[in-house]
C-alpha positions in Angstrom: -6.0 -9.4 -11.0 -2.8 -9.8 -9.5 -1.0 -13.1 -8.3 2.3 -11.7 -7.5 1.3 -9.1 -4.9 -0.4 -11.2 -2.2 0.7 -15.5 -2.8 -2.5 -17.2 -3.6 -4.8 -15.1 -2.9 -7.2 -13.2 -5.5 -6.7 -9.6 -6.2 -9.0 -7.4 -7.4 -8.2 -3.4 -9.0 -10.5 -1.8 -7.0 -9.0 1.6 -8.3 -7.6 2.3 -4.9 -4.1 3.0 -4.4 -2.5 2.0 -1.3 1.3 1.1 -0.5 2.8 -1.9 1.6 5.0 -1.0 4.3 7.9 -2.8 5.7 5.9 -5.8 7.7 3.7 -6.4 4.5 0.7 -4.1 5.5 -1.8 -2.3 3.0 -2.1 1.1 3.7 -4.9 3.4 2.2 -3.8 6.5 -0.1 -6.2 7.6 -2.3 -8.0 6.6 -5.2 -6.9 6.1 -9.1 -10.1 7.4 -10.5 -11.7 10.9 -9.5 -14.1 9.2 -7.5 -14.0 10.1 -4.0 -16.5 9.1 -0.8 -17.2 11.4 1.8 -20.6 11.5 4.0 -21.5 8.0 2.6 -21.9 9.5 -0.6 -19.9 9.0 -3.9 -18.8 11.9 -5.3 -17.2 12.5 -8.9 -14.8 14.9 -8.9 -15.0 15.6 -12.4 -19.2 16.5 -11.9 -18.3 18.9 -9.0 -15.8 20.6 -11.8 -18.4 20.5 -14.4 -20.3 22.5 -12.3 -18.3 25.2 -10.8 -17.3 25.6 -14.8 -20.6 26.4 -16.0 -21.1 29.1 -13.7 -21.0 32.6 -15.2 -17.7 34.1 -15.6 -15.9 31.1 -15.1 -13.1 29.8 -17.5 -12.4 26.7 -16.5 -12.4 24.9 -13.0 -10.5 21.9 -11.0 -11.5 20.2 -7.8 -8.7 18.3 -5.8 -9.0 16.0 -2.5 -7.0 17.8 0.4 -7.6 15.9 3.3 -7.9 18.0 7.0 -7.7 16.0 10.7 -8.6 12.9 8.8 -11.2 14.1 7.2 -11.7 14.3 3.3 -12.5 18.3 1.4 -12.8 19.0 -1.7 -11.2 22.1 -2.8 -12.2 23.9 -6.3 -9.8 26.3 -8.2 -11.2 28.5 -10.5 -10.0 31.0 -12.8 -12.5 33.5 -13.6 -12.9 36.5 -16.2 -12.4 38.5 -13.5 -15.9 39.9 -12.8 -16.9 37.2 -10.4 -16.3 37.0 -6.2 -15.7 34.0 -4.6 -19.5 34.3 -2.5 -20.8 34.3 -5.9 -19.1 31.3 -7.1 -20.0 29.8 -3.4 -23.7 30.6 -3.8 -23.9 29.3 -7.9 -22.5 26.0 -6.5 -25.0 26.3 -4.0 -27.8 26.4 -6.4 -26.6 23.5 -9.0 -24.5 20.8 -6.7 -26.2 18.8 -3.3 -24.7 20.0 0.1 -22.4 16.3 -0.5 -20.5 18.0 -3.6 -20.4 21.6 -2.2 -16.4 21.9 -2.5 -15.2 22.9 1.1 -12.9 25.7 -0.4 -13.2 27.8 -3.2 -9.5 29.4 -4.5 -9.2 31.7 -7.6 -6.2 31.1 -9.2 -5.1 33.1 -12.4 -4.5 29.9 -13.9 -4.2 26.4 -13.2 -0.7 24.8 -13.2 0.2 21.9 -15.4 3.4 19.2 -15.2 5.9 18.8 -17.8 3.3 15.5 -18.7 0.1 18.1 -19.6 -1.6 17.1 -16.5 -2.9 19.2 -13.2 -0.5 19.7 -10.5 -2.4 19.0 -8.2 0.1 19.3 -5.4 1.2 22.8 -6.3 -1.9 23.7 -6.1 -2.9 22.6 -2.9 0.6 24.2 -1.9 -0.4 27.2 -3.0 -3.2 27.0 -1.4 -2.0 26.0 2.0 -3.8 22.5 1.8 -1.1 20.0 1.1 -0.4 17.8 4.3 3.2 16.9 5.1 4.6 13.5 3.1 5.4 11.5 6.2 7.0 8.7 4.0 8.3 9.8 0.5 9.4 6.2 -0.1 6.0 4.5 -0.5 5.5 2.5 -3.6 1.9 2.5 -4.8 0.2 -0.4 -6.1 -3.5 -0.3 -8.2 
């Protein structure tokens, strides 16, 4: 709970990030955990991974949020051992994951990047990929 962001009123972390603009508004960015709703239906991002990395001939796997005319995707990046197609990894995810968590794109990547902290770059990746939606204000302050 938070007093100082909002004067006497209760504040709950909800795990949602958002930023206040200039006239004091909340605006909606994204969510702190891996946790994402699309269709009405939660989905973890972490289970979709799980999945895509127990198909065979995958090494490891990471599913990231791009969102496209509003609407939320999940794209998976996957680096194989080289013997599997993308349609194969499409039809695996097919056969373990609900339509819900089907990832919207499927990229192989020879590997998958990491920041100087040991975590995902997330934004490289969806660079790479073609996915990553212009910043329209790089001077947003998030709050949890």
């Amino acid at each position: 709970m938070r007093a100082d962001v909002v004067s006497q009123t209760t504040v709950y972390r909800t795990g949602d990030l958002v930023y206040r603009d200039h006239r004091g508004h909340y605006h909606y960015v994204d969510r702190a955990d891996r946790v994402i709703k699309r269709l009405g239906v939660r989905i973890s991002l972490l289970e979709v991974a799980d999945a895509m990395r127990s198909l065979p001939g995958v090494s490891t796997a990471a599913c990231v949020v791009f969102h496209n005319q509003g609407e939320v995707g999940i794209a998976a990046f996957v680096v194989t051992d080289g013997s599997v197609p993308a349609l194969d990894l499409r039809t695996g995810a097919r056969e373990q994951l609900p339509d819900t968590m089907l990832p919207d794109r499927i990229e192989l990547v020879d590997e998958l990047p990491m920041t100087r902290s040991s975590k995902l770059d997330e934004r490289r990746l969806l660079a790479e990929a073609g996915l990553l939606e212009p910043d329209t204000d790089a001077s947003r302050s998030a709050i949890a």
